[in-house]
N, C-alpha and C positions, 0 to 999 in steps of 0.2 A: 159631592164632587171632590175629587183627593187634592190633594195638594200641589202634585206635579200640573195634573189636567188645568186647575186652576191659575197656576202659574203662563200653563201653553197660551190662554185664553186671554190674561191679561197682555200677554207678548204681542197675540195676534190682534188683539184689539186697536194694539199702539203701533201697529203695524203700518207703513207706506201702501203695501200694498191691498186695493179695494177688496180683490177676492178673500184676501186670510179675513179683515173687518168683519165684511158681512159673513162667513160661517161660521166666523165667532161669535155674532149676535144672534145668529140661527141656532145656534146649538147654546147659549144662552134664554133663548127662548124656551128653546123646545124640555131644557133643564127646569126651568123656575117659573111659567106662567103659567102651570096650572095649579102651584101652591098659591101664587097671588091670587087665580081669579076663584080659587076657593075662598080666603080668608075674606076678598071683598065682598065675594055674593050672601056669606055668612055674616057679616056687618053692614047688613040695609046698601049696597051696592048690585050693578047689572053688570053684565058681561062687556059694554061697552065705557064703565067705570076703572075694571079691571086693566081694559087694554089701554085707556091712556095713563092708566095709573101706571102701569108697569113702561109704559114710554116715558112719561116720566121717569120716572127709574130708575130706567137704562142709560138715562142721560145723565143723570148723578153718577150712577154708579162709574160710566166713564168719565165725568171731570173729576171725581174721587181718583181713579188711577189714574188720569194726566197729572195730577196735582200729589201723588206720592201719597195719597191718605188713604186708600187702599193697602193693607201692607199681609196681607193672606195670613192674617192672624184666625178668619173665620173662613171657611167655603163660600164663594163668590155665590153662591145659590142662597144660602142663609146673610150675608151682605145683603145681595138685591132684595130679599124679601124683609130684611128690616129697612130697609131704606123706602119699599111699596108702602108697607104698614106704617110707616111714619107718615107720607103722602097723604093716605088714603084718614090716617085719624084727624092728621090737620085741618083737611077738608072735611071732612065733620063734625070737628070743633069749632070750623067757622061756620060753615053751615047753620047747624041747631044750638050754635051759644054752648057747648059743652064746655065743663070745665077744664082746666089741664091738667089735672090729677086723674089719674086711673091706672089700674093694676088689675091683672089675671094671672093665671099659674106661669106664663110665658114670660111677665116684663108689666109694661105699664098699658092700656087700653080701655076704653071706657065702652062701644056696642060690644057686649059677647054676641048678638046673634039679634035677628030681627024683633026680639019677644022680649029680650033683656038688658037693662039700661043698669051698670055699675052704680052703688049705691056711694058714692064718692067720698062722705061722713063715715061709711065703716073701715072703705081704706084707711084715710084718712086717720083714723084709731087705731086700727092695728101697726098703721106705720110707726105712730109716734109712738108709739112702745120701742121702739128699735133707737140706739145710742144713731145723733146725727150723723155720724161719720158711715153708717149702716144705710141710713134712709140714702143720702147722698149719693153714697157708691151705686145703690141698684138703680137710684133715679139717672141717672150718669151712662148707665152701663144701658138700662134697657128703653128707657127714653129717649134719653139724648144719645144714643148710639156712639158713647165714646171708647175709643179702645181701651186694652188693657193698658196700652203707654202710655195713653193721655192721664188713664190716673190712678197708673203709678204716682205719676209727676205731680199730680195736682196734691195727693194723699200725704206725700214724700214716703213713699214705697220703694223699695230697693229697688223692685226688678215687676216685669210684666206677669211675671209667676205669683209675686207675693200679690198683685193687685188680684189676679184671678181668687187666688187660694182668700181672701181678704172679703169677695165677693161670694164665694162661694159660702164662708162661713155667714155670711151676714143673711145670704138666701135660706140657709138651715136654721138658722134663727127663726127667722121671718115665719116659715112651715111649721116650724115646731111653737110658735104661739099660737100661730092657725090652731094646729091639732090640738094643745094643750087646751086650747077652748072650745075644743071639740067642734068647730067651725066650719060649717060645707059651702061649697058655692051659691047656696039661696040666701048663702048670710051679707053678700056679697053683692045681690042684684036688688031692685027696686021690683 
């Protein structure tokens, strides 16, 4: 979704009128809920998990841009779908007792897929190898969905670029222990 489109979306969403709304949230649909109800049906969820997952959402994702925390730092497509995937692991954390640690090549998650349960003790290892300020930032950024401005601020980072450029290095880190220990994804699962 470009920038401009996203921009139109958020307009029409906070929009008076009913008609711009709803073909905003149509064409929000029709954008991002076959990413979600992939990610959910590949994480031990059904297609009717999916859709209240993603009604959910939608409903964040609008009191997000009533409330200015929306700031099209990301594509409102990849928004929603981090905001699904945080829904959908919560309720699986509560569900089966999962811990709240977890990571894949994407951010932080604990089901990769119905067969494989994240081994949380190897995360866990490979994180603490990374300087706190490392661990933090990714848990920050791909967990806790905070923006680049939120930590900037938090890190005392000049600007939204240095927090990226900050994160980004901490992520090549991160991969480059992986790889240094020659470490595949079954290293990773139970």
């Amino acid at each position: 979704m470009k920038t401009n489109q996203t921009e139109q979306l958020k307009s029409d969403l906070l929009s008076r009128d009913p008609l711009l709304r709803s073909e905003a949230l149509e064409t929000i649909y029709k954008v991002s809920f076959s990413t979600v109800k992939h990610f959910i049906l590949n994480n031990t969820g059904s297609v009717e998990d999916a859709k209240d997952v993603f009604q959910d959402g939608t409903m964040v994702l609008f009191q997000n841009i009533l409330n200015d925390k929306f700031n099209s730092e990301s594509s409102l497509k990849s928004y929603l779908f981090g905001i699904c995937k945080n829904l959908w692991m919560n309720h699986l954390r509560k569900q089966k007792n999962l811990p709240a640690d977890f990571l894949n090549e994407d951010g932080l998650m604990i089901i990769e897929n119905n067969e494989h349960v994240i081994d949380v003790e190897a995360v866990k290892s490979i994180m603490e190898e990374l300087k706190e300020e490392c661990q933090d930032i990714l848990k920050g950024f791909y967990y806790n969905m905070k923006s680049m401005k939120e930590l900037a601020l938090k890190f005392g980072l000049a600007s939204e670029q240095a927090a990226k450029n900050k994160k980004s290095r901490c992520l090549k880190y991160l991969t480059k222990l992986i790889q240094d220990r020659k470490m595949t994804h079954e290293d990773f699962v139970i």
